[in-house]
C-alpha positions in Angstrom: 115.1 171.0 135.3 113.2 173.6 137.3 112.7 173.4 140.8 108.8 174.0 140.4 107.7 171.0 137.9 107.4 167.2 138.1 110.2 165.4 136.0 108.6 164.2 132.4 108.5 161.0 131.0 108.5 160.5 127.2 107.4 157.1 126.6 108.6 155.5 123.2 105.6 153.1 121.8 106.7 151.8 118.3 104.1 149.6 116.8 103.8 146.7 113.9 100.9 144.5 113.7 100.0 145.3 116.9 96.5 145.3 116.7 95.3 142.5 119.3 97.0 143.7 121.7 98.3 147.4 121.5 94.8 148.8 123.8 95.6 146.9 126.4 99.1 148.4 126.6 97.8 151.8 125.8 95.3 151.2 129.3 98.1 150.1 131.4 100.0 153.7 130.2 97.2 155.5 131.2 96.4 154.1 134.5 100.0 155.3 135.7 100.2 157.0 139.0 102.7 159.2 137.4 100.9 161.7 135.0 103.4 164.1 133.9 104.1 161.8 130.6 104.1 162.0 127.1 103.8 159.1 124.5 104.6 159.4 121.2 103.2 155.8 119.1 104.9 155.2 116.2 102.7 152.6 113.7 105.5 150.9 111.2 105.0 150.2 107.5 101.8 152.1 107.3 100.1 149.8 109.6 96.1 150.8 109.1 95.0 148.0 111.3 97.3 148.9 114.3 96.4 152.9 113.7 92.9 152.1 114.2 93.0 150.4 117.1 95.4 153.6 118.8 93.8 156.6 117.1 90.7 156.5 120.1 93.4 156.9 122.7 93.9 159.9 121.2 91.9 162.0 123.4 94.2 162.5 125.7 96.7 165.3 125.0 99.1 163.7 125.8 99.5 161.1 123.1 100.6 161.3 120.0 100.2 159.3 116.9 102.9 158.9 114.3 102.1 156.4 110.7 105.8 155.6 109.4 105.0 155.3 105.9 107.7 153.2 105.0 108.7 150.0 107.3 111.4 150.7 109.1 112.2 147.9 111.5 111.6 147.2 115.2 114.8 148.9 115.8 114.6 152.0 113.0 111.7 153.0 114.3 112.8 152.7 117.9 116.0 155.1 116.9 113.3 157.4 115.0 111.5 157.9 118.5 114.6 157.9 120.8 115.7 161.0 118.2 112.8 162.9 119.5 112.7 162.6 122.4 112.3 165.8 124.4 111.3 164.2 127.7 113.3 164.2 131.0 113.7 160.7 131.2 112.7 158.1 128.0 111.0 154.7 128.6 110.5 152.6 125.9 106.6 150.4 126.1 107.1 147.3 124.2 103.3 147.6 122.2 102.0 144.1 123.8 103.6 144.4 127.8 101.3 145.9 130.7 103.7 147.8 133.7 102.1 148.0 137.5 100.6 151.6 138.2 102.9 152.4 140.0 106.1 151.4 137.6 106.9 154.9 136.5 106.8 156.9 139.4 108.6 154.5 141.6 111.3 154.7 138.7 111.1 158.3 138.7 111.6 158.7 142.4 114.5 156.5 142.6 116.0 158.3 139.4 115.9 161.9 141.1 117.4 160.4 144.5 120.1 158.7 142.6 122.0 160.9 140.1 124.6 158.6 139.3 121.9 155.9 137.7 121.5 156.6 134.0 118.9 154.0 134.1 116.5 153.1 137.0 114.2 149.5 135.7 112.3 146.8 137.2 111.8 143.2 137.5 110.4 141.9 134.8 107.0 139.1 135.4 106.4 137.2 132.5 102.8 136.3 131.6 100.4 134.3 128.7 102.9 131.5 127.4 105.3 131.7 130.0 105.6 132.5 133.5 108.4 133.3 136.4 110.4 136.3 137.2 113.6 138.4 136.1 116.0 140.0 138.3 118.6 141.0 137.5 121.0 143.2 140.0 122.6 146.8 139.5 125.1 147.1 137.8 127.6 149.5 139.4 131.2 150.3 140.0 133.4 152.3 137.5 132.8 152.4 133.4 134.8 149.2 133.0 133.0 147.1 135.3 129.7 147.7 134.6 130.7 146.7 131.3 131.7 143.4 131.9 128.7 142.5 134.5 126.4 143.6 131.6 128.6 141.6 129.3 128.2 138.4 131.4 124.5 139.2 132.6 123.0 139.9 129.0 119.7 141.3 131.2 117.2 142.8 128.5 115.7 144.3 131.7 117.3 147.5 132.3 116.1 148.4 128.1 112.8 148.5 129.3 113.6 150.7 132.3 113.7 155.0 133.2 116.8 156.6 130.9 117.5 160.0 131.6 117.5 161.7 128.3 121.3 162.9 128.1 122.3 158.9 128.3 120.6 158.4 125.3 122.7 160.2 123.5 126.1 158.9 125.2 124.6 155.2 124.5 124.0 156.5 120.8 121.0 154.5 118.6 120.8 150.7 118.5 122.9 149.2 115.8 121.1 147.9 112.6 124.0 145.8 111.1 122.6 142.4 112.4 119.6 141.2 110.5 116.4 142.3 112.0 118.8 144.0 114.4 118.8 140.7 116.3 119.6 140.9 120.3 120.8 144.8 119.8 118.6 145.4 122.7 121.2 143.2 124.5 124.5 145.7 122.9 122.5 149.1 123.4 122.2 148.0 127.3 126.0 147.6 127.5 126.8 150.9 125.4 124.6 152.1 128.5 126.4 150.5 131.1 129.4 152.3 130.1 127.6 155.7 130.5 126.7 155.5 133.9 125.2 153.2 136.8 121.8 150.7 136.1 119.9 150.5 139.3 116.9 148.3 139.9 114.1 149.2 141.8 112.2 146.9 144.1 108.7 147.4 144.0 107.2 148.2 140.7 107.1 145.6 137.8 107.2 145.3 134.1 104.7 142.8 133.0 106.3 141.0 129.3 103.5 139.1 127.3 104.7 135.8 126.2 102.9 134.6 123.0 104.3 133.7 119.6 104.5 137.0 117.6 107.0 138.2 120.4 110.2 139.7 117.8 112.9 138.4 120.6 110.8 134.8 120.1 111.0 134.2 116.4 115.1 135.2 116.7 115.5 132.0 118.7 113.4 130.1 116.1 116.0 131.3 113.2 118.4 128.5 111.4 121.3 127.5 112.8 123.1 129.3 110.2 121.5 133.0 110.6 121.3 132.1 114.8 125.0 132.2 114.3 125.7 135.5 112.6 123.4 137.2 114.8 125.4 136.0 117.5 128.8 137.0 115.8 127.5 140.7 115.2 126.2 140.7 118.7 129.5 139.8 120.1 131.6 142.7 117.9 128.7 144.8 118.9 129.7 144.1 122.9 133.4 144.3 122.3 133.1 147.9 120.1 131.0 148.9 123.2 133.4 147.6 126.0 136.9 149.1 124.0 136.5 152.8 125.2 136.2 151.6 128.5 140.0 150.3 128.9 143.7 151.0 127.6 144.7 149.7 124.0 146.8 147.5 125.9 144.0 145.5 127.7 141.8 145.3 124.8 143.4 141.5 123.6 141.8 140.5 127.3 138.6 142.3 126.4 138.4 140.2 123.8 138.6 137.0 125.0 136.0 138.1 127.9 133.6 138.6 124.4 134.9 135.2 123.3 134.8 133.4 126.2 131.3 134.7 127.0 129.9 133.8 123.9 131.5 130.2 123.0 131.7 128.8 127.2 128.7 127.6 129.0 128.6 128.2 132.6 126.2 127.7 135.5 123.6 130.3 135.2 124.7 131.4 131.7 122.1 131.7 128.8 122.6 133.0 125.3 125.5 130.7 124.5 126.8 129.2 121.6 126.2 126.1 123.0 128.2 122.8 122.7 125.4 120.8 123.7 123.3 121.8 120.9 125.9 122.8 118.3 128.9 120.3 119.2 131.6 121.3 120.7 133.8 121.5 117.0 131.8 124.0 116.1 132.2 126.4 118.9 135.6 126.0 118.6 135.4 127.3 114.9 132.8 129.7 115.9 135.4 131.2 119.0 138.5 131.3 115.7 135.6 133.0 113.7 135.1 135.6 116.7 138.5 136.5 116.9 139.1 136.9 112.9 136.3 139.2 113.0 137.6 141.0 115.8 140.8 141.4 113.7 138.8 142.5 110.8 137.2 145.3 112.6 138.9 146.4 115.5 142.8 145.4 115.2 142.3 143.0 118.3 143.8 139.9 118.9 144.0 138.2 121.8 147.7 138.0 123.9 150.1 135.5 122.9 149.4 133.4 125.7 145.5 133.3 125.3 146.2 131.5 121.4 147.1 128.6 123.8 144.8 128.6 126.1 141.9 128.7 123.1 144.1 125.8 122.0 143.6 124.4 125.0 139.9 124.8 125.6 139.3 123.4 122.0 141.0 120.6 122.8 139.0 120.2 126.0 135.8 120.7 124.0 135.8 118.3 121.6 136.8 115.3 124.3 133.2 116.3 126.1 130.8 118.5 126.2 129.1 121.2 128.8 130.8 122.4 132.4 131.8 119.0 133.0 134.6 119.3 130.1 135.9 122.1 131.5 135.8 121.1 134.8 137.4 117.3 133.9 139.9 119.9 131.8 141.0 121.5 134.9 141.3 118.1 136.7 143.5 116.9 133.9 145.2 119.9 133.7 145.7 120.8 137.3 147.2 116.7 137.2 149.7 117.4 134.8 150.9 120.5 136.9 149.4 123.4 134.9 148.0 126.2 136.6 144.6 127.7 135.9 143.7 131.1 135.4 140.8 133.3 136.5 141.1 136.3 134.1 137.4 136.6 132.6 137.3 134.1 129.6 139.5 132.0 131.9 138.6 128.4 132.7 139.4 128.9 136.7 136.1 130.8 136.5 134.3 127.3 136.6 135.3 126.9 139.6 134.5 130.0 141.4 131.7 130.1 144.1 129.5 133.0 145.6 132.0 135.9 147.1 133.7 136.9 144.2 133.1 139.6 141.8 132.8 139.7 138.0 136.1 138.5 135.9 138.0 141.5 135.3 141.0 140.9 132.0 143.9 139.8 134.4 141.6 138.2 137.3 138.8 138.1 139.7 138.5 140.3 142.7 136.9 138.7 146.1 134.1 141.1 146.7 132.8 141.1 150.8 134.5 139.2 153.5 134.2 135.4 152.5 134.5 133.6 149.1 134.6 129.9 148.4 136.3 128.0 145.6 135.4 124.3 144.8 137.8 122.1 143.1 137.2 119.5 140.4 137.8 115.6 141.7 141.5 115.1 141.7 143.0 112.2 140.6 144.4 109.9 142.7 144.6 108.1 146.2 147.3 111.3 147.4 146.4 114.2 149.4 147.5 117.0 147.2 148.7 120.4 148.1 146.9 123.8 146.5 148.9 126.7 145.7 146.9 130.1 145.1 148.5 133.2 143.4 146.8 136.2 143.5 147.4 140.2 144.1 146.3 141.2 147.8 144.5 145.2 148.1 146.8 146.8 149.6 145.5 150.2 148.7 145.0 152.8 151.7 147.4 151.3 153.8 149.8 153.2 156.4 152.8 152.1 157.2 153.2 149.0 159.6 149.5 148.5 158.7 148.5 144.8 157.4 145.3 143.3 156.2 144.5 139.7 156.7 143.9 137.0 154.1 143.2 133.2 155.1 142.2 130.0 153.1 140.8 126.3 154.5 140.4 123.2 153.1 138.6 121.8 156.1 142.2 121.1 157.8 142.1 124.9 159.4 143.5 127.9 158.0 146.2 129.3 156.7 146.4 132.8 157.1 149.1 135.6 155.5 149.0 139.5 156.2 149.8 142.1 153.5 151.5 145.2 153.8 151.9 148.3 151.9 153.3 147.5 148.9 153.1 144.0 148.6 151.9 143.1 145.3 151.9 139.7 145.2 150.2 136.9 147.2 150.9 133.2 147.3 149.0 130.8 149.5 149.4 127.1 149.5 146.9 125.0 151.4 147.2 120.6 151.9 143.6 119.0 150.9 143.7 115.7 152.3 142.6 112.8 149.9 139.2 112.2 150.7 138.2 115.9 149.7 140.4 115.8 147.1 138.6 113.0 145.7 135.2 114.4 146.1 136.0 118.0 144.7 137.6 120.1 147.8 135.7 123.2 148.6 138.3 126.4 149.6 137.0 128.8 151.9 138.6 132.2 151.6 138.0 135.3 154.4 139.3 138.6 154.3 138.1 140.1 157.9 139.6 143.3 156.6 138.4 143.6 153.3 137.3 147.5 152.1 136.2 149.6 149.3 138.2 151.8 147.2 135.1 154.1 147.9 135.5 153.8 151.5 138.8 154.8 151.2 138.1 157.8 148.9 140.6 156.2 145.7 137.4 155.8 143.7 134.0 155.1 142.9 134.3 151.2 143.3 132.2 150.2 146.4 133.2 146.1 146.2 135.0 145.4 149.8 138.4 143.8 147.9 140.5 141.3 149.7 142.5 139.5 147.3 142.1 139.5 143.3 142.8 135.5 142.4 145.2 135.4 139.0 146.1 131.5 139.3 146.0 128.1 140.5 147.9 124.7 140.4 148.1 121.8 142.6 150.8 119.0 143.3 150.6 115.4 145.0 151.5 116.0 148.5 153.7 113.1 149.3 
């Protein structure tokens, strides 16, 4: 880019009866602060009555007006504008959503300050028949990780953010397997993720128009039957997307992170296939129809020990239904003198509070100086005594050097240091019985936690302490 112009913006406007409403987004485009755009419309189908209502708007240079003359589908005619794109950065304007003046240079700023982001977005502020606010955070770290925070997120928002032009090419064009290209917004953003950092920007906002001829609207209103292999075709679509990202030999816990993400409702998770809605029997042959598929595809199958654990989670599924079957599972469970896990797709993951990071394939990393865990009820009149496994970060250390690691239950710490080299961690901690009733709460600190970036090992900027792989719990006699 030369030194001596402003940065332009090509902004993607594909259209399909778009008539009511396509001015009103063509106003809010042309009332940007930022002027060095250039938006190309794209009418669908040979859509007359949409054309009409643009063609006026073509006074100003810098819009262009394209008729498709066949129809080539929300997302076919999204890949025909991404292809010509010859723009700096790419936005793509959604024909019925308004953006605040401000919205593209503010995302434009932050984009030339930031190198690293391959995208730069928004909030999003629904209006007409909805209302509230989306935020999601950036997503950051190295490829792998930003691919399973995406993954888990499912944010739309960063799709309707700033791209610089070379990422669209590394993302590639959206998918049109699934029919009407159903949530490929959703498997684009993670093909993005792995290309580089997603940053939001506070400030500026996107403003989405609720009403019902929305395309993401009428996916939700599908049969249960089509729902379902939109969902499957998004899922293969994630897992294709996350498989560069890691060794052949993690990809069997890729996979049940893609499982596990799709078939397990969690606090604060949407876009699930849901037992509440679909019974739990059917998630459990919709998670077996995942992994076939998988199979079928890719080669993947999930480790050895996971076929159990789906096993397991099946079993738990069908006794209830929602968290509070996994969580009574890890009672029972945890009773009976099995240990949880806390790789992603895990059940321990239920249990996790604020302080950790995303579930990696083999566990979850403590990400800043505390972290809290709170146990299901136990069973029981007994105290009971906690026993945590997990792999310290030892990384950067000198010789005679030690970071510290410390857990309560309410009865006071218990504290361990790790040394270079250490690469295993076990803590056990005594909950007395009236927590243990109740559901105990663990705090975890790590005074000394760091970054791998801080260090200079890597881009990774989480402060690590420990990375939790297990838990189990006795009767404390």
């Amino acid at each position: 880019m030369s030194a001596d112009r402003s940065p332009v913006v090509y902004i993607a406007v594909p259209v399909w009866h778009g008539e009511n409403l396509v001015e009103a987004t063509l106003r809010s485009i042309l009332a940007q602060t930022w002027t060095a755009w250039r938006a190309v419309i794209s009418i669908d189908g040979g859509d007359d009555a949409s054309a009409s209502r643009c063609r006026p708007f073509l006074s100003d240079p810098r819009i262009t007006l394209v008729v498709q003359p066949d129809r080539l589908g929300w997302a076919g005619n999204l890949n025909w504008l991404m292809a010509r794109c010859d723009g700096d950065y790419f936005v793509y304007w959604q024909q019925d959503d308004l953006c605040s003046a401000n919205y593209l240079a503010a995302l434009v700023e932050h984009a030339e300050q930031h190198p690293e982001a391959t995208c730069a977005y928004a909030d999003v502020q629904w209006f007409g028949a909805r209302t509230g606010r989306e935020h999601t955070p950036s997503v950051t770290g190295f490829a792998l990780q930003r691919v399973l925070a995406q993954i888990e997120t499912m944010s739309f928002l960063p799709f309707r953010g700033l791209i610089r032009r070379q990422s669209l090419g590394a993302a590639g064009p959206l998918r049109l397997e699934a029919p009407e290209a159903a949530f490929e917004d959703l498997v684009w953003v993670v093909q993005l993720a792995r290309a580089g950092e997603l940053h939001v920007v506070e400030g500026p906002l996107y403003y989405k128009r609720a009403h019902p001829g929305n395309t993401h609207g009428s996916w939700l209103r599908w049969s249960a039957e089509r729902r379902r292999a939109a969902w499957i075709e998004c899922a293969m679509g994630m897992l294709q997307a996350s498989l560069p990202t890691a060794l052949p030999a993690e990809w069997p816990r890729l996979l049940e992170v893609v499982v596990g993400r799709f078939a397990l409702s969690r606090p604060g998770r949407s876009l699930v296939y849901d037992p509440a809605s679909n019974g739990p029997a059917a998630v459990a042959v919709f998670a077996a129809d995942l992994v076939a598929e998988a199979g079928r595809r890719f080669g993947v199958s999930p480790a050895p020990e996971a076929l159990e654990h789906a096993r397991d989670t099946a079993r738990l599924l069908r006794r209830a239904m929602g968290r509070s079957a996994t969580l009574s599972g890890i009672a029972t469970a945890l009773a009976a003198g099995t240990s949880i896990g806390f790789a992603a797709g895990m059940p321990g993951i239920e249990v996790l509070g604020p302080g950790w990071s995303v579930p990696e394939p083999w566990g979850t990393w403590s990400a800043g100086p505390t972290a809290t865990l709170t146990l299901p009820p136990l069973p029981g009149d007994s105290p009971w005594r906690v026993t945590i496994e997990g792999t310290p970060f030892v990384a950067g250390l000198a010789p005679g050097e030690r970071r510290r690691v410390s857990v309560d239950a309410g009865g006071g710490p218990v504290e361990a240091a790790v040394a270079p080299g250490t690469d295993a961690l076990t803590l056990a901690v005594d909950v007395d019985e009236t927590p243990a009733r109740a559901g105990a709460t663990l705090m975890f600190t790590f005074p000394d936690a760091v970054s791998p970036s801080a260090l200079g090992l890597n881009e990774d900027t989480r402060p690590l302490g420990v990375a939790l792989t297990a838990l189990r719990a006795a009767p404390r006699r």
